[in-house]
C-alpha positions as CSV (number, residue, x, y, z in Angstrom):
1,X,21.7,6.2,3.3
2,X,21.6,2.7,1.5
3,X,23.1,1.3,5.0
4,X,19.9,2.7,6.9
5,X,17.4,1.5,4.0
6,X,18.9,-2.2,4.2
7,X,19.0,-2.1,8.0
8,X,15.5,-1.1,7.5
9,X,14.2,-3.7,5.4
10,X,16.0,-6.3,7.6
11,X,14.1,-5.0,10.6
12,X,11.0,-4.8,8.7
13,X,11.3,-7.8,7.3
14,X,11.6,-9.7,10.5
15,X,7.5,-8.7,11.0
16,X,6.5,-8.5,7.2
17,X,8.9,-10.7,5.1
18,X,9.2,-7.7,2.6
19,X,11.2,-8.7,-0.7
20,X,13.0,-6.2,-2.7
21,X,14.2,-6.6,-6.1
22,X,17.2,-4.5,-7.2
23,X,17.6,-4.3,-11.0
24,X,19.7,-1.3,-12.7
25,X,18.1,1.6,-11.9
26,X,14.9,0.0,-10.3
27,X,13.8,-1.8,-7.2
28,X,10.4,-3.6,-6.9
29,X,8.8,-3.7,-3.2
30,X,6.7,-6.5,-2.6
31,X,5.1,-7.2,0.9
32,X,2.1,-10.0,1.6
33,X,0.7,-11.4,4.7
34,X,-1.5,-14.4,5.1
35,X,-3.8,-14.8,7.8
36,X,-7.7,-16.4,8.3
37,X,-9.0,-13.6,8.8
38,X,-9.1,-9.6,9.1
39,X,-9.6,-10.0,13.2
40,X,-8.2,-7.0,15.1
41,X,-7.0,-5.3,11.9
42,X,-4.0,-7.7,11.5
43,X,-4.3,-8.3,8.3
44,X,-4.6,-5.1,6.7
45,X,-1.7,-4.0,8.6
46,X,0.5,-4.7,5.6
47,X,-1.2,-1.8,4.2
48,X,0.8,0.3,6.3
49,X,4.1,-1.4,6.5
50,X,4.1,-1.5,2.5
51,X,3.6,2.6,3.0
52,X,6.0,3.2,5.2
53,X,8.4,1.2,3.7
54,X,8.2,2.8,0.3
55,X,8.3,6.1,1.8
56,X,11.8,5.3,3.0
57,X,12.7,3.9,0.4
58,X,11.4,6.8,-1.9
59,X,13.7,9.0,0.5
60,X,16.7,7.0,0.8
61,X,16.7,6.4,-3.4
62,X,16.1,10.0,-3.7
63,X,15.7,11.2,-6.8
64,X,13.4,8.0,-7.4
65,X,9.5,7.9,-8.6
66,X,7.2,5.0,-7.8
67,X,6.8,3.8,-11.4
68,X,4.0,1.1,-10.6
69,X,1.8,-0.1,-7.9
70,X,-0.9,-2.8,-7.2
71,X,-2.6,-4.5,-4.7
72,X,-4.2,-8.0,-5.0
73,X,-6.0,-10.0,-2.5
74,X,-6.9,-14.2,-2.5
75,X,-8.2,-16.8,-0.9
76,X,-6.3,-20.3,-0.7
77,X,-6.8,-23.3,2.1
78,X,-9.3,-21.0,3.8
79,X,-6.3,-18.0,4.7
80,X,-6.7,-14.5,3.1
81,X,-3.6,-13.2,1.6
82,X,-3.1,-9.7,0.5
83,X,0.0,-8.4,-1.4
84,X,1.2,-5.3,-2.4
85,X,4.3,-4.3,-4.8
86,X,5.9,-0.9,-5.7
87,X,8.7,-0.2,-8.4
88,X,10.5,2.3,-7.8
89,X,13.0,3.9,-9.8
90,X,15.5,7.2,-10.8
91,X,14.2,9.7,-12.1
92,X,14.7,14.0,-13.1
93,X,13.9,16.1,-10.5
94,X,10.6,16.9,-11.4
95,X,9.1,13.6,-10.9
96,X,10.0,13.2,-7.7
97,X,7.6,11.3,-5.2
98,X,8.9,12.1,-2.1
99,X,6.3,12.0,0.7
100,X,4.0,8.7,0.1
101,X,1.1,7.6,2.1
102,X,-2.1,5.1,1.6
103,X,-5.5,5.0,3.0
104,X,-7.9,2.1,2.6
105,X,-10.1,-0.7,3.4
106,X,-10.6,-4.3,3.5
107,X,-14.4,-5.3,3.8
108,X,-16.2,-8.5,4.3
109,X,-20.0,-9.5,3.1
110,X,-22.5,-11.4,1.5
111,X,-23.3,-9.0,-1.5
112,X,-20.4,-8.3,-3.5
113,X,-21.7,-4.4,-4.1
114,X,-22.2,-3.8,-0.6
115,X,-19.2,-4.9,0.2
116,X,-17.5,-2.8,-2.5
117,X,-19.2,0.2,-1.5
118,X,-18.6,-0.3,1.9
119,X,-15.0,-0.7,1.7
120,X,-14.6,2.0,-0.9
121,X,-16.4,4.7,1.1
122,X,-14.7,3.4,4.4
123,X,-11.6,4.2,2.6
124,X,-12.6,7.6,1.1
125,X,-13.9,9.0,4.5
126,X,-10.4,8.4,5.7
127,X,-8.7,10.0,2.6
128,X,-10.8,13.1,2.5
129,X,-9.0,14.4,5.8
130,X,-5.9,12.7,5.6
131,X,-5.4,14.4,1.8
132,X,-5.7,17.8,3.0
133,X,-3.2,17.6,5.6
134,X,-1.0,16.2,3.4
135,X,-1.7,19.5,0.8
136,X,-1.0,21.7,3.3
137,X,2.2,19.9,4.7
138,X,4.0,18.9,1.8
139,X,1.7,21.2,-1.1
140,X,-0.1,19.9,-4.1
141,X,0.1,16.2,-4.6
142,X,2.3,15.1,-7.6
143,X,0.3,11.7,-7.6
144,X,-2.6,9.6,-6.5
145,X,-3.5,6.1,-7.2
146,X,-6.6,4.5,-6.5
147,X,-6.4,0.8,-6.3
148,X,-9.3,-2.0,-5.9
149,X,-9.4,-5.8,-5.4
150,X,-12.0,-8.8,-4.3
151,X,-11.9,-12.2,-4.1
152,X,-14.6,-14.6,-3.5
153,X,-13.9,-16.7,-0.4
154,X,-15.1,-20.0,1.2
155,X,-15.8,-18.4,4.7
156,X,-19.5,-19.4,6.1
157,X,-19.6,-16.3,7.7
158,X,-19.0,-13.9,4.4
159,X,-18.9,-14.9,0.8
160,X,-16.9,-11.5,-0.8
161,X,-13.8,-9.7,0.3
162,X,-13.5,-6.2,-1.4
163,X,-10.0,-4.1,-1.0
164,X,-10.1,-0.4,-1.6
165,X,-6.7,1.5,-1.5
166,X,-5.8,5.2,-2.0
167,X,-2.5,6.0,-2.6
168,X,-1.0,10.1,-2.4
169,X,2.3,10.9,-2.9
170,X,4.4,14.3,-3.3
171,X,7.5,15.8,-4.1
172,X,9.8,17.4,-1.7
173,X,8.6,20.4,0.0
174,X,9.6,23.5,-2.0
């Protein structure tokens, strides 16, 4: 299992430049990508790389919890980066996080609450759906995080950028 997780996060890594951590008992996920903008969703595509990644590695570590996540976004020489970690470590059975999968935005604009709203209820109209099939696939949700980040920017065509992640995980099907 171990061999397929660190084939994995070399073939991941080739796209992503994921860095993993090992410590006794723990290993920290972190994935960023830089770009100068969110054209053609390219950006925010970390978002689902991070996921998927964790989620493998959630399996491969199994019995393992994510212990902490975040998300941060900034601006710096006029290129956007977002980052997002996971640690991940052993646990009993009963805290198990087996099944993990995000949902979110990244919006752009002039007026820092419209762009928060925007990107928050872009990325609660695509969690609404998305948590009930996970429900009724993998039953009630052991966890959920809900994550938020801006960062002022020096674009001239928008002035905010506003991140807006929700995270669901589960234990193994019983």
């Amino acid at each position: 299992m171990k061999k397929i997780l660190l084939l994995l996060v070399i073939i991941v890594g080739q796209f992503t430049n994921p860095v993993m951590v090992s410590a006794q008992n723990e290993i920290t996920i972190k994935m960023q990508r830089t770009a100068p903008d969110n054209e053609g969703d390219n950006l925010h595509k970390v978002a689902n790389d991070f996921a998927k990644l964790v989620g493998d590695t959630l399996k491969s570590l199994y019995p393992a919890t994510i212990t902490s996540l975040s998300i941060s976004i900034a601006e710096s020489d006029s290129k956007i980066t977002l980052t997002y970690v996971a640690i991940i470590s052993h646990c009993e059975i009963e805290d198990v996080v087996y099944y993990f999968d995000r949902r979110g935005s990244l919006s752009a604009g002039n007026n820092l609450k419209k762009t928060e709203k925007s990107a928050k209820n872009n990325a609660l109209e695509q969690s609404i759906p998305t948590y009930q099939k996970f429900v009724d696939q993998f039953g009630p949700p052991y966890r959920t995080w809900y994550m938020n980040a801006k960062t002022t920017t020096k674009n001239v065509d928008y002035k905010y950028l506003y991140l807006a992640e929700n995270f669901i995980g589960a234990g193994p099907k019983k």
